[in-house]
LOMIRO-211686 format. One record per atom (N, C-alpha, C): residue in one letter; residue number from 0; y, z, x. Coordinates in pm, whole numbers, plus 32768, in hexadecimal, padded with zeros to 4 digits. Example, Ala and Ser with C-alpha at 12.3 -4.5 7.8 and 13.67 -1.06 7.14 Angstrom:
<nodes>
resn / resi / py / pz / px
A / 0 / 7DC7 / 830C / 8527
A / 0 / 7E3E / 830C / 84CE
A / 0 / 7EB6 / 830C / 8528
S / 1 / 7F1F / 82C4 / 8505
S / 1 / 7F96 / 82CA / 8557
S / 1 / 8003 / 8313 / 850A
</nodes>
This chain:
<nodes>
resn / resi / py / pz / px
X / 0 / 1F57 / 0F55 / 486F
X / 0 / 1EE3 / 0F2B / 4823
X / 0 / 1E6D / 0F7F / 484D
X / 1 / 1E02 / 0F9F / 4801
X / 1 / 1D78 / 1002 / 480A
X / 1 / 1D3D / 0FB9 / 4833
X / 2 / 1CE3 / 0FCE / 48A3
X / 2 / 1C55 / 0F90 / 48C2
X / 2 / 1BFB / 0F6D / 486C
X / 3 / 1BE7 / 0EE4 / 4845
X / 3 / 1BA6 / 0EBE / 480D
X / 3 / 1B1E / 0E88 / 4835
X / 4 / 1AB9 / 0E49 / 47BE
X / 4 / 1A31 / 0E1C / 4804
X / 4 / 1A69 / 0DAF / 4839
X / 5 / 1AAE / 0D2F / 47F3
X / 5 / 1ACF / 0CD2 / 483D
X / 5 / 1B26 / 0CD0 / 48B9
X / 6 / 1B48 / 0D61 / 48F3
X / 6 / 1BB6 / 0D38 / 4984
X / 6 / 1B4D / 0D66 / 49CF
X / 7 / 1ABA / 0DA8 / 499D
X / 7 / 1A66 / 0DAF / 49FB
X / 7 / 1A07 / 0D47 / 4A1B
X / 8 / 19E4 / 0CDB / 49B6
X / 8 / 19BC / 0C92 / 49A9
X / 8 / 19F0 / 0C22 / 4A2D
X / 9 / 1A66 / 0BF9 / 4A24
X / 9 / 1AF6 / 0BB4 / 4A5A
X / 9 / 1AC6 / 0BDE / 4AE9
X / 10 / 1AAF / 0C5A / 4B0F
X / 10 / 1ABD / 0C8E / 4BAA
X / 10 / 1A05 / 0C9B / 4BDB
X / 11 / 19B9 / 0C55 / 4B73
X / 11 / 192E / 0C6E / 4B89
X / 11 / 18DE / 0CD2 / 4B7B
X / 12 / 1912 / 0D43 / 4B60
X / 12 / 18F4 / 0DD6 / 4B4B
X / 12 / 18A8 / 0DDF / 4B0C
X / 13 / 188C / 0D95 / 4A88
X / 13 / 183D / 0D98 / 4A0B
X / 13 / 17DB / 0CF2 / 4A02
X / 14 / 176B / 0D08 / 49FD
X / 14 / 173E / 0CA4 / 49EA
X / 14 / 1736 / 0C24 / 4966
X / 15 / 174B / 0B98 / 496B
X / 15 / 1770 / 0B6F / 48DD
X / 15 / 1731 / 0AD3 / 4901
X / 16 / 1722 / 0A50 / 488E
X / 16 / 16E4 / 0A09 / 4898
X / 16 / 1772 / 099C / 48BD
X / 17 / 1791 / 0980 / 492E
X / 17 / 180C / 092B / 4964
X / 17 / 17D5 / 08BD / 4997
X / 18 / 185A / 0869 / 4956
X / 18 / 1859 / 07CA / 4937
X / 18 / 1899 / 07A6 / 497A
X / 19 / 1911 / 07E0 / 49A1
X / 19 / 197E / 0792 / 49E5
X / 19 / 19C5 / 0800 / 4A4D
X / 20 / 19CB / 0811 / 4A9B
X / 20 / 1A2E / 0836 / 4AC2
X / 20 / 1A86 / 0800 / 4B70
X / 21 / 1B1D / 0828 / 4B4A
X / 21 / 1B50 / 0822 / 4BAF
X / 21 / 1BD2 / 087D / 4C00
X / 22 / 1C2A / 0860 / 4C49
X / 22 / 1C68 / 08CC / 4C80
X / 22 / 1CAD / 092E / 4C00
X / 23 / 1CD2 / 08CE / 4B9D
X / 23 / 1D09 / 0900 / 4B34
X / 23 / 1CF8 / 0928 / 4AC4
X / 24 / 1C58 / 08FA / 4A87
X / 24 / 1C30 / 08CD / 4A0D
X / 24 / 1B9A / 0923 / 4A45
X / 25 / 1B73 / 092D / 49A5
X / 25 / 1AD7 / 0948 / 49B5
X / 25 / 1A9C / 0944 / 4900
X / 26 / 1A59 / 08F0 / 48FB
X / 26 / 1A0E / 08C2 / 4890
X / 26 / 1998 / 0904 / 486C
X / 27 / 1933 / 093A / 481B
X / 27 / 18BF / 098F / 47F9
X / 27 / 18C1 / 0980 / 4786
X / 28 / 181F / 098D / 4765
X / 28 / 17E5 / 0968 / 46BC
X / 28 / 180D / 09D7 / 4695
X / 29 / 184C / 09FB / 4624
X / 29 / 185D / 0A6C / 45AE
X / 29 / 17CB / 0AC9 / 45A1
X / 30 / 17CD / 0B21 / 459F
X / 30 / 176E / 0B6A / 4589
X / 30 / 173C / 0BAD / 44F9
X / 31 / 17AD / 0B5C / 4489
X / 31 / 176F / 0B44 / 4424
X / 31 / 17B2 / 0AFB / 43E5
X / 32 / 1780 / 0A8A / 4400
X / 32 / 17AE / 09F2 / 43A7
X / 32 / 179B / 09BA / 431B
X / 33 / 181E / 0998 / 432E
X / 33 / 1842 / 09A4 / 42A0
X / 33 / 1838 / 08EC / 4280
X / 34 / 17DD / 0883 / 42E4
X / 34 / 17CE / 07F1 / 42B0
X / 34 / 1778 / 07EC / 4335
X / 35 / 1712 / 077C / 432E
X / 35 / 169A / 0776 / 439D
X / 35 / 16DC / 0780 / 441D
X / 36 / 1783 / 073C / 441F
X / 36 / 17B1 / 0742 / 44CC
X / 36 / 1809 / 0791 / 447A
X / 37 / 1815 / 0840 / 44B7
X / 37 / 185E / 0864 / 44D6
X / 37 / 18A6 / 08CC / 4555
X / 38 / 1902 / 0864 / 45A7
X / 38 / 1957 / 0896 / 4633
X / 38 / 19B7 / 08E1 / 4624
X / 39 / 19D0 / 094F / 4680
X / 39 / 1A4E / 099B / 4696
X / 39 / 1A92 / 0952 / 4711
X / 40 / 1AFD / 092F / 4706
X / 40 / 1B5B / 090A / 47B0
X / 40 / 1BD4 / 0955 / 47B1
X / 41 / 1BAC / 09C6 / 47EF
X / 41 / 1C11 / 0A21 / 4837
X / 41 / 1C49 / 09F9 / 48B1
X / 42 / 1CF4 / 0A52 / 48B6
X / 42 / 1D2E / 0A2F / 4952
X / 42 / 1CF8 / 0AA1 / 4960
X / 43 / 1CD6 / 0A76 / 4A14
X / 43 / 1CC6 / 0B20 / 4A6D
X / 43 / 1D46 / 0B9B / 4A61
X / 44 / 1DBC / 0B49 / 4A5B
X / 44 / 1E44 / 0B88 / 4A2C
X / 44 / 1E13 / 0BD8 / 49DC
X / 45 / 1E38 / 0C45 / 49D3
X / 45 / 1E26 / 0C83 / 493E
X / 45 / 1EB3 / 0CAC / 48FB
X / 46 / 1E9E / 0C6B / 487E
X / 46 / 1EFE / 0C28 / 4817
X / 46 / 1E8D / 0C95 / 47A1
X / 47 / 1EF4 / 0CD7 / 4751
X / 47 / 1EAC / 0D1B / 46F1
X / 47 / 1EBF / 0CC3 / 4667
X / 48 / 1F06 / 0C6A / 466A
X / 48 / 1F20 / 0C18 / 45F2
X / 48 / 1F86 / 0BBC / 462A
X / 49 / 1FAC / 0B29 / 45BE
X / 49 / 1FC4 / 0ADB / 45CC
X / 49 / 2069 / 0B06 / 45ED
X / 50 / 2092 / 0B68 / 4588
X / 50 / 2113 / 0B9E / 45AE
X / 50 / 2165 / 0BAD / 460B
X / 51 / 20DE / 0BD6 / 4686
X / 51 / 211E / 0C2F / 46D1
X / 51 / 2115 / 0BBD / 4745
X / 52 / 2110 / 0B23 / 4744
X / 52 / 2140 / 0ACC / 4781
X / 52 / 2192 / 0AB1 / 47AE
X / 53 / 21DE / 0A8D / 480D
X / 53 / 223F / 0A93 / 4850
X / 53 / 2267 / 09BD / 4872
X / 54 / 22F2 / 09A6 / 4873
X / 54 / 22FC / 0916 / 488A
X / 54 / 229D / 08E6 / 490F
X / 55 / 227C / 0961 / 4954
X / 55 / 226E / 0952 / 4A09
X / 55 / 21A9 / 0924 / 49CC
X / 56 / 218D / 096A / 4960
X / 56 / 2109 / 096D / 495A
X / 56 / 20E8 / 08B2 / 4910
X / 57 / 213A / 0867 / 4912
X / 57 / 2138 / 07EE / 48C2
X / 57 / 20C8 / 0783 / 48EF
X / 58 / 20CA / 07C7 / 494B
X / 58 / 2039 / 0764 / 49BF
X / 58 / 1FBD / 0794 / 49C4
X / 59 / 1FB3 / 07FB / 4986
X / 59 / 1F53 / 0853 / 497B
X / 59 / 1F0B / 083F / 48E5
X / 60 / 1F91 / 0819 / 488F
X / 60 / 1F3D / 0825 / 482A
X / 60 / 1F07 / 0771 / 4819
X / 61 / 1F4C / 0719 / 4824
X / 61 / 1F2A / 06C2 / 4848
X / 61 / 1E65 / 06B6 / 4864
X / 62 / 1E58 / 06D4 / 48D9
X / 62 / 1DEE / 0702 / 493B
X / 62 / 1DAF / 0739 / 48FD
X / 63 / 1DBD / 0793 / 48C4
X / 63 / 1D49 / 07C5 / 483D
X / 63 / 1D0B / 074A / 47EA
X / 64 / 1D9E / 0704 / 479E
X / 64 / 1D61 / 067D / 4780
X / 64 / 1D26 / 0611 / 475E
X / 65 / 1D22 / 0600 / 47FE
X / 65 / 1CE3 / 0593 / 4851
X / 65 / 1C7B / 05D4 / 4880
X / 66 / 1C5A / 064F / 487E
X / 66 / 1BCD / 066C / 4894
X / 66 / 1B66 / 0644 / 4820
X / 67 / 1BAB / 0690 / 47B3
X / 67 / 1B68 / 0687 / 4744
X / 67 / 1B30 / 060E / 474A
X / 68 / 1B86 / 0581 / 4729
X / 68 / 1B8B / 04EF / 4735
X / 68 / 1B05 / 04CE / 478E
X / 69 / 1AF2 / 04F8 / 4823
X / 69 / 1AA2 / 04EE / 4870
X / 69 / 1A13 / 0547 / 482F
X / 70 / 1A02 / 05B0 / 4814
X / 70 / 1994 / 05DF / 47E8
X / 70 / 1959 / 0593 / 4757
X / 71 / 19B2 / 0556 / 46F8
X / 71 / 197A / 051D / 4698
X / 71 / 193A / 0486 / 46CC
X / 72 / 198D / 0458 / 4728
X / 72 / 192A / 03E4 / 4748
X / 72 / 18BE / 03F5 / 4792
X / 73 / 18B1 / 046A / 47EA
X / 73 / 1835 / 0496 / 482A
X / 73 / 17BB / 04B6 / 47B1
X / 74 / 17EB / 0518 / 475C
X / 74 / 177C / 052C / 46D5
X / 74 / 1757 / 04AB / 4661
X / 75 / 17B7 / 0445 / 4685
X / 75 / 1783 / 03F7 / 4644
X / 75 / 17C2 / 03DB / 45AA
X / 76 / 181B / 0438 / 4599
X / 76 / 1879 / 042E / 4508
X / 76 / 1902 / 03D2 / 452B
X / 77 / 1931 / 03C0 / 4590
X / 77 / 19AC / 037E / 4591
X / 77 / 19DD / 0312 / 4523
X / 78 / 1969 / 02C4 / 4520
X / 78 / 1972 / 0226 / 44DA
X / 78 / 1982 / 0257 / 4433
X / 79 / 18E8 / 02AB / 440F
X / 79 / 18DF / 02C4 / 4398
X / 79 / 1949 / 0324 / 4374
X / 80 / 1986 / 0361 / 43CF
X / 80 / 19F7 / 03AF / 4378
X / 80 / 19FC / 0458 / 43A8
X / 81 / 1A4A / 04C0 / 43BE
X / 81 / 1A34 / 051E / 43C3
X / 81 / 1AF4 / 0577 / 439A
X / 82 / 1ADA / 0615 / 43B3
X / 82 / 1B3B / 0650 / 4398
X / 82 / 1B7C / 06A1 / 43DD
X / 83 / 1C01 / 06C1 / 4409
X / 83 / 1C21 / 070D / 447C
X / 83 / 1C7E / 077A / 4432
X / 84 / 1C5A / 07D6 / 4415
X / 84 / 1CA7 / 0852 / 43C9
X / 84 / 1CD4 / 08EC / 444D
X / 85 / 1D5C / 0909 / 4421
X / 85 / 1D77 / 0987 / 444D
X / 85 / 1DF3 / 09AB / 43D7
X / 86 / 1D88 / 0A2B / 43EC
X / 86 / 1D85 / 0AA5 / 438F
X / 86 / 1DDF / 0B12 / 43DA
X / 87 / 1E75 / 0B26 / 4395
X / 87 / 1ED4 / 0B98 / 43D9
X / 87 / 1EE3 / 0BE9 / 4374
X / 88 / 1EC3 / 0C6A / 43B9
X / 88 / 1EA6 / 0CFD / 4375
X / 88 / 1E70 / 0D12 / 4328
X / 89 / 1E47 / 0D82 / 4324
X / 89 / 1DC1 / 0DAE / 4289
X / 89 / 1DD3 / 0D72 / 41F6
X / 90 / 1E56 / 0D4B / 41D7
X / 90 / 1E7C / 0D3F / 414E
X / 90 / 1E33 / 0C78 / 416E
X / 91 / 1E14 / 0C28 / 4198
X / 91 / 1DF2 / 0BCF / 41D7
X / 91 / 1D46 / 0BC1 / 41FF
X / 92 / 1D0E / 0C47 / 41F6
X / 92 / 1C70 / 0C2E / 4215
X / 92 / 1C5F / 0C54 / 42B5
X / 93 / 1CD4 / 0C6C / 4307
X / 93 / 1CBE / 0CAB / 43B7
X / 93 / 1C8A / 0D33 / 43A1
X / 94 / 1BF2 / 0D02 / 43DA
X / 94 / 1BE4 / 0DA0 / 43E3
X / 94 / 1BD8 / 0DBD / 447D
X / 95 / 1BC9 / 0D30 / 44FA
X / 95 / 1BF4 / 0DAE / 4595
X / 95 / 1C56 / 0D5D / 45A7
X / 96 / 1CA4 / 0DAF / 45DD
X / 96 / 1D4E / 0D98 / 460B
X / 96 / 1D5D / 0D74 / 4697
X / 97 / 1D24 / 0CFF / 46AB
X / 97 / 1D2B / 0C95 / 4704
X / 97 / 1D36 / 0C17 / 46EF
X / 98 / 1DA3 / 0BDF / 46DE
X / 98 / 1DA9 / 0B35 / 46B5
X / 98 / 1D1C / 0AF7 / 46E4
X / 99 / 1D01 / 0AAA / 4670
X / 99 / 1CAB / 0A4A / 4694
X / 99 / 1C7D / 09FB / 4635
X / 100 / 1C67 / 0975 / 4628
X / 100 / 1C82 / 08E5 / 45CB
X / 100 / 1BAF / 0917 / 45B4
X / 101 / 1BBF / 090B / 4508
X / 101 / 1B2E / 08DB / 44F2
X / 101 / 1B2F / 0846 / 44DC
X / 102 / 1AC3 / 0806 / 453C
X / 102 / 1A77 / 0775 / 4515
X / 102 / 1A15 / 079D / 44BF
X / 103 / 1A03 / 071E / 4435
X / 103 / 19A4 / 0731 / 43E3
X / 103 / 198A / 06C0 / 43DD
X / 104 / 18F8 / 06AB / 43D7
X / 104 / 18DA / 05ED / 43A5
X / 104 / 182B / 0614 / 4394
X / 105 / 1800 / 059E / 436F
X / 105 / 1766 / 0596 / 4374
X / 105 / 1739 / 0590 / 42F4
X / 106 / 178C / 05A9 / 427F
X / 106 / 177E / 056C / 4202
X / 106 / 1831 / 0567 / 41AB
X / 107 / 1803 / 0529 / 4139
X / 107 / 1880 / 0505 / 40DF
X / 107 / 18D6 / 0582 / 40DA
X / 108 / 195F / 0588 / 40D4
X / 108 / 19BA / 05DA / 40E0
X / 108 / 19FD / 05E9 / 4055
X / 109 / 1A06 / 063D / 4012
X / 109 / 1A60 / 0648 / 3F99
X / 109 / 1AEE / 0653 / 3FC8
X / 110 / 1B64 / 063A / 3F68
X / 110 / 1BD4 / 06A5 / 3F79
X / 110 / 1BF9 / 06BB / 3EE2
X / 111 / 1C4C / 071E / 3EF7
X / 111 / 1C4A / 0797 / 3F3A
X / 111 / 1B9F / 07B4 / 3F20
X / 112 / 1B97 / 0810 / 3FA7
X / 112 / 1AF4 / 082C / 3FE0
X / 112 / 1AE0 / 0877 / 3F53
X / 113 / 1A4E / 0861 / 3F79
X / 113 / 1A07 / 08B0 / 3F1D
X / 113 / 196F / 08B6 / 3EBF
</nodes>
């Protein structure tokens, strides 16, 4: 996998607005949001897509989650509702190739988005 902003992000390298993090997980506002809350929760693992998951990684993704879960009740969307999307490969809307779940909430949600 290529060095991405988010595995620098993950290792602190790059500075970002973080919500959550822990040995495994690391949560940060989107830097261009696409609904009033919108979070990235990346593993520090670097996973270039959902694909390239492994059975061993099953706790991991999990942990992604349950982060998410935890950051929406911290922002305050849990109750009213929010959205946890991942996007695998370009044909999908990935444009950096580092797994990671978008949280969306903070107003009404269409589906399909739009």
């Amino acid at each position: 996998m290529s060095e991405t902003i988010f595995a620098k992000i993950a290792r602190g390298e790059v500075p970002a607005d973080i919500l959550y993090e822990d040995a495994d997980v690391v949560a940060f506002r989107d830097v261009s949001p696409q609904a009033p809350t919108h979070v990235l929760v990346i593993p520090r693992k670097p996973l270039a897509t959902l694909n390239d998951a492994l059975p061993e990684d099953a706790e991991l993704l999990g942990k992604l989650l349950l982060a998410a879960a935890k950051v929406a009740a911290a922002e305050g969307i849990a109750e009213s509702g929010y959205r946890t999307v991942i996007n695998c490969n370009a044909g999908a809307g990935q444009t950096v190739f580092h797994l990671h779940v978008h949280l969306l909430g903070g107003r009404p949600l269409q589906w399909p988005p739009g």
